[in-house]
N, C-alpha and C positions, 0 to 999 in steps of 0.2 A: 671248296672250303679251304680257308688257310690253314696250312700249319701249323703243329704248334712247335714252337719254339724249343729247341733241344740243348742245353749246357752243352758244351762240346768237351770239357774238362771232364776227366774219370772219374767218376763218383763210389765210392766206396760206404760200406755200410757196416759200422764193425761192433758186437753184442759181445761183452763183458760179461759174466754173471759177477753176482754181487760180492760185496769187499773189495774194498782197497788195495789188496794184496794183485789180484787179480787184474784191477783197471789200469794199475802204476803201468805194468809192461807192454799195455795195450795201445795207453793214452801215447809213450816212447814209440812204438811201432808207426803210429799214426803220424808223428810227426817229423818220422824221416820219410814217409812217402810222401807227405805235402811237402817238405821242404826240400829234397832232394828228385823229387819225380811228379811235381805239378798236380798232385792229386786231390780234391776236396772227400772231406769225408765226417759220417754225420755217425758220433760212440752213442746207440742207444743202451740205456741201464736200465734194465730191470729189477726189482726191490720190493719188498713187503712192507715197507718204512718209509720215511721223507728222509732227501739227500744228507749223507751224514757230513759232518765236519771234514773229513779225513779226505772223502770223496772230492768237497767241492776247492779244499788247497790243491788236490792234483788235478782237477781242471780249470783254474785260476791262469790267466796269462797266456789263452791258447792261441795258434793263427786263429783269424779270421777264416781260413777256409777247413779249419777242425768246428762242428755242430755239436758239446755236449747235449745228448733229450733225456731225462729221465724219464721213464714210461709212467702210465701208474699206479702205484701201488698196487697190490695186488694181495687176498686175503689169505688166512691159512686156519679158520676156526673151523675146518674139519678134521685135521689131522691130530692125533696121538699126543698128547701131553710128551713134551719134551723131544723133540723131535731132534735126530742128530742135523750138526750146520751141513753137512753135504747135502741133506735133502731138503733143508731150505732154500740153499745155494739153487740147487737143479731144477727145483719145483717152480722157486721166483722166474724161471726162464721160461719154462714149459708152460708158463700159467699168463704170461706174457705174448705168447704169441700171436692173440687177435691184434694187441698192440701195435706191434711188428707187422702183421698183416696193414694194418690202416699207411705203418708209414711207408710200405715200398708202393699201396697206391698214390702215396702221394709227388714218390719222388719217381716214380716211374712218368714217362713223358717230357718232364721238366730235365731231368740229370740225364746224363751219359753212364747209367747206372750198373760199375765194372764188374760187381760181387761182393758177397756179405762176407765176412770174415766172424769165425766165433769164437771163443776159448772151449779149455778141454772140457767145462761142465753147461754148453749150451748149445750141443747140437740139436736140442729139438727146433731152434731156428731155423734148419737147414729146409724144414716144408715151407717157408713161406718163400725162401730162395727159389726152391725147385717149380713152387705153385708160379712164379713167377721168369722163370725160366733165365735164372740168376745164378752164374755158377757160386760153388759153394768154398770156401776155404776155413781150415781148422790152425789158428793160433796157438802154441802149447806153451801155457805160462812157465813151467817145473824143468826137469833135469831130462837129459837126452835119456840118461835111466828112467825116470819115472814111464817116459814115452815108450820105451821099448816096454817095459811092462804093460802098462795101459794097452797096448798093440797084441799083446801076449794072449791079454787076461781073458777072454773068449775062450782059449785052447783051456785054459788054466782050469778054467771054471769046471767044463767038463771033464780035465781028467785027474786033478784033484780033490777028495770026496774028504767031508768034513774040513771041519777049520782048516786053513792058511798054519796058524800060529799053531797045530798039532800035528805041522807033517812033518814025520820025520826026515824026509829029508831035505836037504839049500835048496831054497828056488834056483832054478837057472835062467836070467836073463840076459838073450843076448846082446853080446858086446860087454858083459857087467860082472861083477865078483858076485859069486853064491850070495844070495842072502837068504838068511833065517824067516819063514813066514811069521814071527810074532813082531820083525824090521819092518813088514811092508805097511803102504797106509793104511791110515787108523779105518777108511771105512771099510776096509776087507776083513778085518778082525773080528765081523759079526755078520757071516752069510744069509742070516735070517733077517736081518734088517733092512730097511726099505733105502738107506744108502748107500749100501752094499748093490743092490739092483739097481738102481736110478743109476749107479756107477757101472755097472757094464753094460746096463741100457747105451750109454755115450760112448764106451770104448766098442760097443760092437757097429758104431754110428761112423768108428771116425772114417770108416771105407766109403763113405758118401764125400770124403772131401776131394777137392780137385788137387788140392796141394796142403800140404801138413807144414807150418810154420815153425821152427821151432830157436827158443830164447838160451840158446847156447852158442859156441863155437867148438872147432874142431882140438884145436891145441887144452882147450879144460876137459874134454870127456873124448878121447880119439876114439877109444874099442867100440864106446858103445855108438856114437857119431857115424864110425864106418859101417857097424853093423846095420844101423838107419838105412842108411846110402846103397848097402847093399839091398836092391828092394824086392819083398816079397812079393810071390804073387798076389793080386788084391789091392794090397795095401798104396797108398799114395806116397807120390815124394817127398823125399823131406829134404828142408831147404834151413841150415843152420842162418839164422840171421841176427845171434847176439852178439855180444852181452847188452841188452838193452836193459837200461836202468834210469831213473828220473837224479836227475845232472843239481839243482840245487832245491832246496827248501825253501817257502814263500820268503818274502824278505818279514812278512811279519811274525813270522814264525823264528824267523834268524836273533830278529830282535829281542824275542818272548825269553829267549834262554842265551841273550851275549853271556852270562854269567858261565856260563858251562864254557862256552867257548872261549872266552878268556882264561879262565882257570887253566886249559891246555895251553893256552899261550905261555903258560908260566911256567912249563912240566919240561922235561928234557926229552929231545927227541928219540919214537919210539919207548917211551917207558909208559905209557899210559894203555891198561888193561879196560876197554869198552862192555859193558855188561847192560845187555839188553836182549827181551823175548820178544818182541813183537811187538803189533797191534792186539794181540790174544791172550798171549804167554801169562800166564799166572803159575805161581809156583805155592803150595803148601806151606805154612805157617814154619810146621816143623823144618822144611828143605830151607825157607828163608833165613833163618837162623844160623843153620850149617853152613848154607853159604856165604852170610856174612862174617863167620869166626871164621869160614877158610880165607875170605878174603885179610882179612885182617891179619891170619897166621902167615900169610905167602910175603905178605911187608912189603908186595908191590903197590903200585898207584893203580888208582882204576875211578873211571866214573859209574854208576848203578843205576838204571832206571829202574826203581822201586813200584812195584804195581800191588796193590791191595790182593790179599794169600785168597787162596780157592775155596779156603772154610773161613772167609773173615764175613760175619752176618750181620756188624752192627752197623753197619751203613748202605745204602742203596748204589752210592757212588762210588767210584773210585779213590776220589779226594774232594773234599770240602774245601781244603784249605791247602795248596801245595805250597807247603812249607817245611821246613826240619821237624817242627814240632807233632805234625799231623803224621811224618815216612814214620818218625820213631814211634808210633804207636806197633812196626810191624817189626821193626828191627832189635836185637839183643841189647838189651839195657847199655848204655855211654857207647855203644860200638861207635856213632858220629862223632862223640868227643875223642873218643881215643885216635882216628884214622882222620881226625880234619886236617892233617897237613899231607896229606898224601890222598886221599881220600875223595869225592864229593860224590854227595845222594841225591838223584834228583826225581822226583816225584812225576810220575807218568808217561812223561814226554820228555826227549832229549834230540834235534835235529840231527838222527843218523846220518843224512848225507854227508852234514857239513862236517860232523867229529872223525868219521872214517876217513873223510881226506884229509884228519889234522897231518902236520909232521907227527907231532907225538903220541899219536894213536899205535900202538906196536902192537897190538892184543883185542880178540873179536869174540867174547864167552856169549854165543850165540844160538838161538832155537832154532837154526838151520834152515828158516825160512829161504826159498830160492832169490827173491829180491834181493834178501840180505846177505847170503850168500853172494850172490853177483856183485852186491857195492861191496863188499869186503875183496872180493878181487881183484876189481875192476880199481882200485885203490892200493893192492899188494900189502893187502893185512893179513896176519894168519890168525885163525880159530881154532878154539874150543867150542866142542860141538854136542850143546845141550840142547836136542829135542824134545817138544813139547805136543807136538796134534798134526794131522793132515798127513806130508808123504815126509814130514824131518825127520823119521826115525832112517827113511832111507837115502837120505839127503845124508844123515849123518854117519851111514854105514858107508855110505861113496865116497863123502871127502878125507874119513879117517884112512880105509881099508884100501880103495882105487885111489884117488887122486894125489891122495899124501898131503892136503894142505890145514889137517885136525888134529887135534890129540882131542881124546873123547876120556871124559871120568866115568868112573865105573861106580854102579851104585853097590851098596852094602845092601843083599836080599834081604836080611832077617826084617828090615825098616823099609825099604823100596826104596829110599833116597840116597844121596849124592853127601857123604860126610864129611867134617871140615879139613880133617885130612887129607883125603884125598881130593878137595877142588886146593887145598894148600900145593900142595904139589906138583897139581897140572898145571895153575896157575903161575909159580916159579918154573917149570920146566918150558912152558911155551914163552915167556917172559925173558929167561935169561939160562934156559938151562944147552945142550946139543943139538934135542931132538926140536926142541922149537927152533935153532938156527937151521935144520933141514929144513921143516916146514914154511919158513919165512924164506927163502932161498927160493925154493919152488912156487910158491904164492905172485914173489915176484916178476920172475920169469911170466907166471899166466898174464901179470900184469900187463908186460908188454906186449905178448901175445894178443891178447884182447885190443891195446892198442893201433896194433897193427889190422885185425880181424875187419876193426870200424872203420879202418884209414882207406881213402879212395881206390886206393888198389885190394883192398883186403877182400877174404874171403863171405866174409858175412855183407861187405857193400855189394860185391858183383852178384852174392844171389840175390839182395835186395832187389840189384837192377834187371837183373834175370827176369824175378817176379813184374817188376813194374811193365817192363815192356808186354810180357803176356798178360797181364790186365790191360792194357793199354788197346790190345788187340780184341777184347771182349764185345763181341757181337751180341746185343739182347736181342729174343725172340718174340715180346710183346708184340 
């Protein structure tokens, strides 16, 4: 009987869970192994939804040998009215895997099929690896901190009794500054919740990987980098291979907002404060407010991407109409009139990649996201660090208190929000005050660091190539 025919190229298999957030550093990883180390490789997504917008600009323009597949959809009308997004996130995966099963029968025999690759919330893909006899590898989207917690969190579990956020005393993570358990992610702040579990379901998973990926380098997190390096027993390698970050913005997207980008073309370099949460980030009526009279009170420049407040009910959407008219329904009466010459609001979307490489970008008032975090570096911007959901609280406990590249405002308890006061302040002090010309100093510095990390000799290329060759050498057992 003939043979069948075997791709001789490495074939890789690499599973995202859902958001954007998540796919950005994945889809970056993918495309320095095809383009750098000869590799085809096929990102399946799993989802409870049809492809969102966000999704399909970050895989718009890919090689030819990257396979976006969206799986499909998959239901959730049994679970619990209101379910927190981590157990959506985990569930879309684990509820995915007959999926996953159909496509390694199908790429098996055809591909030279190297290993699945997954992120930190989808190792229940790793049965259909192993059913398959397909080694297994863990991508870690977040902070060498997050990692060394997450690596932790098993001991944790057992030998801290009640809340996280009621112990008296700092966590201790190593390689990382004490932190406060009421800092750590949002989904360990309620050990009775079923995100809290699906969450260490996966961290006590990550010892099934053959190698631990992780989207940092050594000169932005050294302690806790080395502490990685130094390896546990159990636990697998870990192989720094950032700052991986998505390099530009669609060009129709570039287009959608020249207005914003122009506007910085006309600002003097470094004086423009960038104000943005996310794809998520929604901030309170009341916090909006405060933060628009701080901005206004600090008399710097800044652009604002304006996202409809967390208690706003009269609409379904975000915006109807992205225009001044439609932002001002959330902003403090004339604030746009008063600040338009220094000033500009822009409604939902603003092309982060392109504004953080402006010249005059000097200023990053940021929800700490790790993405965002990384193109603020990778760019030599410094931040303020306003966290919003997931691990930013500890994202922003690392870049203030370890890395030095933050000033963080302090909320006013009596209200739980951030007053215009004091975002007047930080926003002057990281702008043009001392402690922002530290932080901007150091920022930069990572800059080149990171520079150097990605350049053919750097540290994050050679473990890149480290990894490709031992994929490269992956024997399947079918």
């Amino acid at each position: 009987m003939e043979a069948l025919h075997v791709d001789s190229q490495p074939h890789l298999v690499i599973v995202p869970s859902p958001g954007v957030g998540h796919l950005i550093p994945l889809v970056e990883f993918a495309k320095r192994l095809v383009s750098l180390h000869n590799f085809s490789v096929t990102i399946a997504i799993p989802s409870n939804i049809p492809p969102t917008k966000p999704q399909r600009a970050v895989l718009t323009d890919l090689p030819s040998t990257i396979q976006p597949l969206f799986l499909p959809p998959i239901s959730f009308n049994d679970l619990p009215e209101n379910p927190k997004i981590e157990t959506i996130i985990i569930l879309s995966v684990t509820r995915s895997v007959p999926f996953l099963r159909d496509l390694f029968k199908s790429l098996i025999g055809k591909t030279h099929l190297a290993g699945l690759i997954v992120d930190h919330f989808s190792t229940d893909a790793f049965d259909v690896a192993i059913e398959f006899d397909v080694p297994c590898y863990l991508f870690f989207p977040p902070s060498a901190m997050n990692l060394s917690f997450a690596l932790q969190m098993p001991s944790l579990d057992q030998i801290i009794a009640g809340e996280y956020r009621d112990h008296p005393e700092l966590i201790q993570i190593p390689g990382c500054i004490p932190i406060h358990g009421k800092e750590l992610q949002e989904p360990t702040q309620d050990r009775s919740d079923d995100a809290y579990k699906l969450l260490l379901h996966n961290c006590k998973r990550y010892r099934m990987a053959d190698t631990i990926f992780l989207n940092s380098y050594p000169e932005l997190e050294p302690e806790a980098i080395k502490a990685l390096l130094e390896e546990e027993p159990g636990n697998p390698p870990v192989y720094p291979i950032g700052p991986l970050v998505r390099k530009d913005c669609s060009e129709k997207e570039e287009r959608a907002d020249s207005d914003c980008l122009k506007w910085l073309d006309e600002q003097p370099k470094e004086s423009v404060l960038f104000v943005s949460f996310g794809s998520r980030g929604a901030l309170w009526r009341d916090q909006i407010n405060e933060l628009a009279l701080g901005l206004e009170m600090s008399g710097q420049r800044f652009i604002w991407v304006v996202r409809k407040p967390k208690d706003e009910t009269a609409t379904t959407t975000l915006f109807n109409d992205q225009n001044e008219k439609e932002v001002s329904r959330f902003l403090p009466e004339g604030f746009i009139e008063r600040t338009k010459n220094r000033g500009m609001v822009v409604p939902l979307w603003a092309p982060q990649v392109e504004v953080l490489r402006h010249e005059s970008t000097g200023g990053f008032l940021s929800h700490c996201g790790w993405n965002s975090t990384l193109e603020a570096v990778v760019n030599g911007v410094p931040l303020i660090a306003w966290p919003a959901y997931a691990e930013q609280r500890m994202n922003a406990h690392m870049l203030t208190e370890g890395i030095k590249i933050a000033l963080r405002p302090k909320k006013k308890e009596e209200r739980g929000i951030v007053e215009k006061e004091e975002v007047a302040e930080v926003v002057k002090s990281l702008m043009e005050g001392e402690e922002g010309k530290r932080v901007r100093e150091k920022v930069k510095y990572l800059k080149n660091e990171a520079e150097r990390a990605l350049g053919e000799d750097g540290c994050s290329s050679k473990a890149l190539s480290e990894i490709a060759l031992k994929l490269k050498k992956t024997k399947i057992g079918y």
